[in-house]
N, C-alpha and C positions, 0 to 999 in steps of 0.2 A: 590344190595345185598338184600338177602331178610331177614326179621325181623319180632319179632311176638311173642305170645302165641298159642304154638303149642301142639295137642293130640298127643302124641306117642304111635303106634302101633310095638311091635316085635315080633318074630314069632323065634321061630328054629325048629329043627324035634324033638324035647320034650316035648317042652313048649311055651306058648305064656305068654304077658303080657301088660301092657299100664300105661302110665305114662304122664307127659305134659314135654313142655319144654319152654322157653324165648328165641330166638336168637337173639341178638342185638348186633352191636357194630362188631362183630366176632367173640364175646362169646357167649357160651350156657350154661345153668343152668337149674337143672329142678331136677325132682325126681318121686318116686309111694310110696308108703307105705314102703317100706322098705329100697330101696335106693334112694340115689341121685346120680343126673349127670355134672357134669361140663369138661367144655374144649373150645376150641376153633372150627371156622371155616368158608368156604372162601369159595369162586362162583367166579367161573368163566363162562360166560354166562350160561349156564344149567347143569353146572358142580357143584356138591357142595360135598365137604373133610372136615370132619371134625377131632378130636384127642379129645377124652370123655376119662375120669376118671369117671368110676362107682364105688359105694360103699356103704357098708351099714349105715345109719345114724343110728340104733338106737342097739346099744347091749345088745344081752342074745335074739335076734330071731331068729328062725331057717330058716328065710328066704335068700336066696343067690339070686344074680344075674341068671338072666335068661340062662347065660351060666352054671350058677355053682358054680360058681366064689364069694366069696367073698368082692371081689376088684378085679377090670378091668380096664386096657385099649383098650380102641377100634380105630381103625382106620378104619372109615367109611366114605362112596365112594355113590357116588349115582348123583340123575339128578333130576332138579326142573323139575316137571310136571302141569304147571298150578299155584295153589297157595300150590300145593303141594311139598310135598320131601320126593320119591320113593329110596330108602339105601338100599346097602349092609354092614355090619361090620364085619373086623377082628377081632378076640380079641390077645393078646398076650398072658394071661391065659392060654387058651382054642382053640388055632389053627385050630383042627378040627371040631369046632362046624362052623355053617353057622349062622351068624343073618340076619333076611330081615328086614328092619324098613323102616314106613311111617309113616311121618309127615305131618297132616293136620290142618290147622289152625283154629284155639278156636274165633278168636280175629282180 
C-alpha cells in the first residue's frame, strides 16, 4: 500500500491547482487554501481507487473547487507510477468536467 505526504497536482480544461495530501492507513486527508480533502482509498498492485469529499473549509470566499463545485465527490481511478500517483476523477457535481491528478511525494 502506498502511504505518505503527498503534492497534489489537478488540471481540468479550466483550471489547474495544487494542494498536499496524507495517505495512510486507506485514508486520505489533505487540503489548499481554500479546500479540504478527505476520503478513502485502496491499491491494488498498480491500481489505486480512491472516494474524496472535497469542500470548502473556510466561509464567505469566493473560492470553489477546481470543478466549480462547492462541495464534491470524486471518484478517482489511476496507477502508481513509481513513487508516484498518475489519477483520473469523476466528480458527481460536475460529470462533465475531466480532472487529471498526480501525486507525488513531499515526504
Amino acid at each position: 500500500m502506498i502511504e505518505g505526504f503527498f503534492h497534489a497536482h489537478f488540471v481540468t480544461d479550466k483550471d489547474q491547482g495544487d494542494g498536499v495530501a496524507y495517505l495512510a492507513n486507506g485514508k486520505l486527508h489533505g487540503g489548499d487554501s481554500a479546500m479540504f480533502y478527505r476520503g478513502t482509498y485502496s491499491t491494488d498492485g498498480e491500481k489505486f481507487e480512491a472516494d474524496l469529499e472535497v469542500g470548502r473549509h473556510t466561509e464567505g470566499t469566493p473560492i470553489t473547487s477546481i470543478t466549480g463545485a462547492a462541495r464534491a465527490r470524486h471518484k478517482i481511478t489511476g496507477r502508481i507510477e513509481g513513487d508516484n500517483l498518475v489519477c483520473e476523477a469523476v466528480t458527481d457535481q460536475e460529470p462533465a468536467v475531466k480532472l487529471d491528478l498526480t501525486l507525488t511525494p513531499i515526504s
